[in-house]
N, C-alpha and C positions, 0 to 999 in steps of 0.2 A: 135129190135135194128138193126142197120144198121152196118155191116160188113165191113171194107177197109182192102186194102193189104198193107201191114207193106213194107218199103222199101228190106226188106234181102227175101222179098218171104213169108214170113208166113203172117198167117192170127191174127188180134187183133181186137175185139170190141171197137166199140167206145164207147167215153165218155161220151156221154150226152145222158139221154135218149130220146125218137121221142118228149115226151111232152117240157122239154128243148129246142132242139133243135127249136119247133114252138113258143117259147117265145121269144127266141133270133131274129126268123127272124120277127116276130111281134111289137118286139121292136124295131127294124132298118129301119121297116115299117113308124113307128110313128115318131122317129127320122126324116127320111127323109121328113116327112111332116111339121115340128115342133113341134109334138104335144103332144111330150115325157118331160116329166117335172121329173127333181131329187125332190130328198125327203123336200129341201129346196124352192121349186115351179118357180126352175131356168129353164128354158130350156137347154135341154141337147143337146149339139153341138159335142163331142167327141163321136168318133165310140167304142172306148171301155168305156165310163162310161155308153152308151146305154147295152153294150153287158154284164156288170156289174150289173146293173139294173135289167134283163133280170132274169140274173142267180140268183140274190137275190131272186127275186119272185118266179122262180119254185122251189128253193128251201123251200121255205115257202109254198108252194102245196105238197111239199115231192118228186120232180120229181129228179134222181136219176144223179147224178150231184158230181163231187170231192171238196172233204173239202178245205177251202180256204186255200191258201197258207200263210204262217207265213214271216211278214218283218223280214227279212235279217237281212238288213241295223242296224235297232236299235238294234239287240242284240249282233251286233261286236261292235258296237259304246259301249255299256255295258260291254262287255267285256274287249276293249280296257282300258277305263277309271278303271275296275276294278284291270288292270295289272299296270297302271301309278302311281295307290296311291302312297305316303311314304310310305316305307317296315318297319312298327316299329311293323305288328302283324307278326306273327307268320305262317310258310307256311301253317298250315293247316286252319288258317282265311281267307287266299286268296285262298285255294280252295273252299272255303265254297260261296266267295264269286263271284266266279266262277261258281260253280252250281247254286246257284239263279239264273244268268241273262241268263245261256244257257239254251236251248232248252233240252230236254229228250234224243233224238236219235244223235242229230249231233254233232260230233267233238268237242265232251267231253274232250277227253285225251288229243288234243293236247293243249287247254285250260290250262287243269292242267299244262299241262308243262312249256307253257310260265308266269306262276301266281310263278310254284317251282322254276325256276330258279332264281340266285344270282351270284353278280357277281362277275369277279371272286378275287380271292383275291390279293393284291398286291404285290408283290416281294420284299422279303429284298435283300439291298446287304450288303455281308459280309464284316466288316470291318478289315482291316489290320492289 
């Protein structure tokens, strides 16, 4: 594996391992020539759906390469829409239903908190 220097001075292995790495430039290869086809038999014209491709395949060789990244996007957009409901269940429905759409590791709690809160109550004034 190939070795780079970390911006603070230490040292960190890289990512991808040498078989990776000859996929990706292989594929960029192909790319530039046209001759990279997505799974749909399109010609691939983007540098990262070539670099995409790449890594799908040595992954499927077993070449050692980091687990894909999980969208974002849709599971605030879940989250969101689970916080907007009408509040007619009960707080521990909407943590329930909180867990479902998040993720295991990430920012769980604050989730819970924005599903517990309520708001807040209204002010009587006292009559005379």
């Amino acid at each position: 594996m190939r070795v780079t220097k970390h911006p603070k001075n230490s040292i960190c292995m890289a990512k991808y391992s040498k078989s990776a790495q000859k996929a990706v430039k292989n594929a960029m290869k192909e790319k530039k020539k046209g001759t990279l086809k997505s799974g749909s038999g399109a010609k691939v014209t983007s540098r990262k759906q070539a670099v995409a491709i790449a890594l799908s395949e040595a992954r499927k060789k077993g070449a050692k390469i980091p687990a894909k990244k999980t969208a974002k996007k849709s599971v605030k957009k879940a989250v969101k829409k689970a916080i907007r409901r009408p509040v007619k269940a009960s707080k521990k429905t909407a943590t329930k239903v909180v867990k479902k759409t998040m993720p295991a590791k990430s920012g769980r709690k604050t989730a819970k908190k924005a599903a517990g809160k309520k708001a807040a109550p209204k002010k009587r004034s006292k009559k005379a």
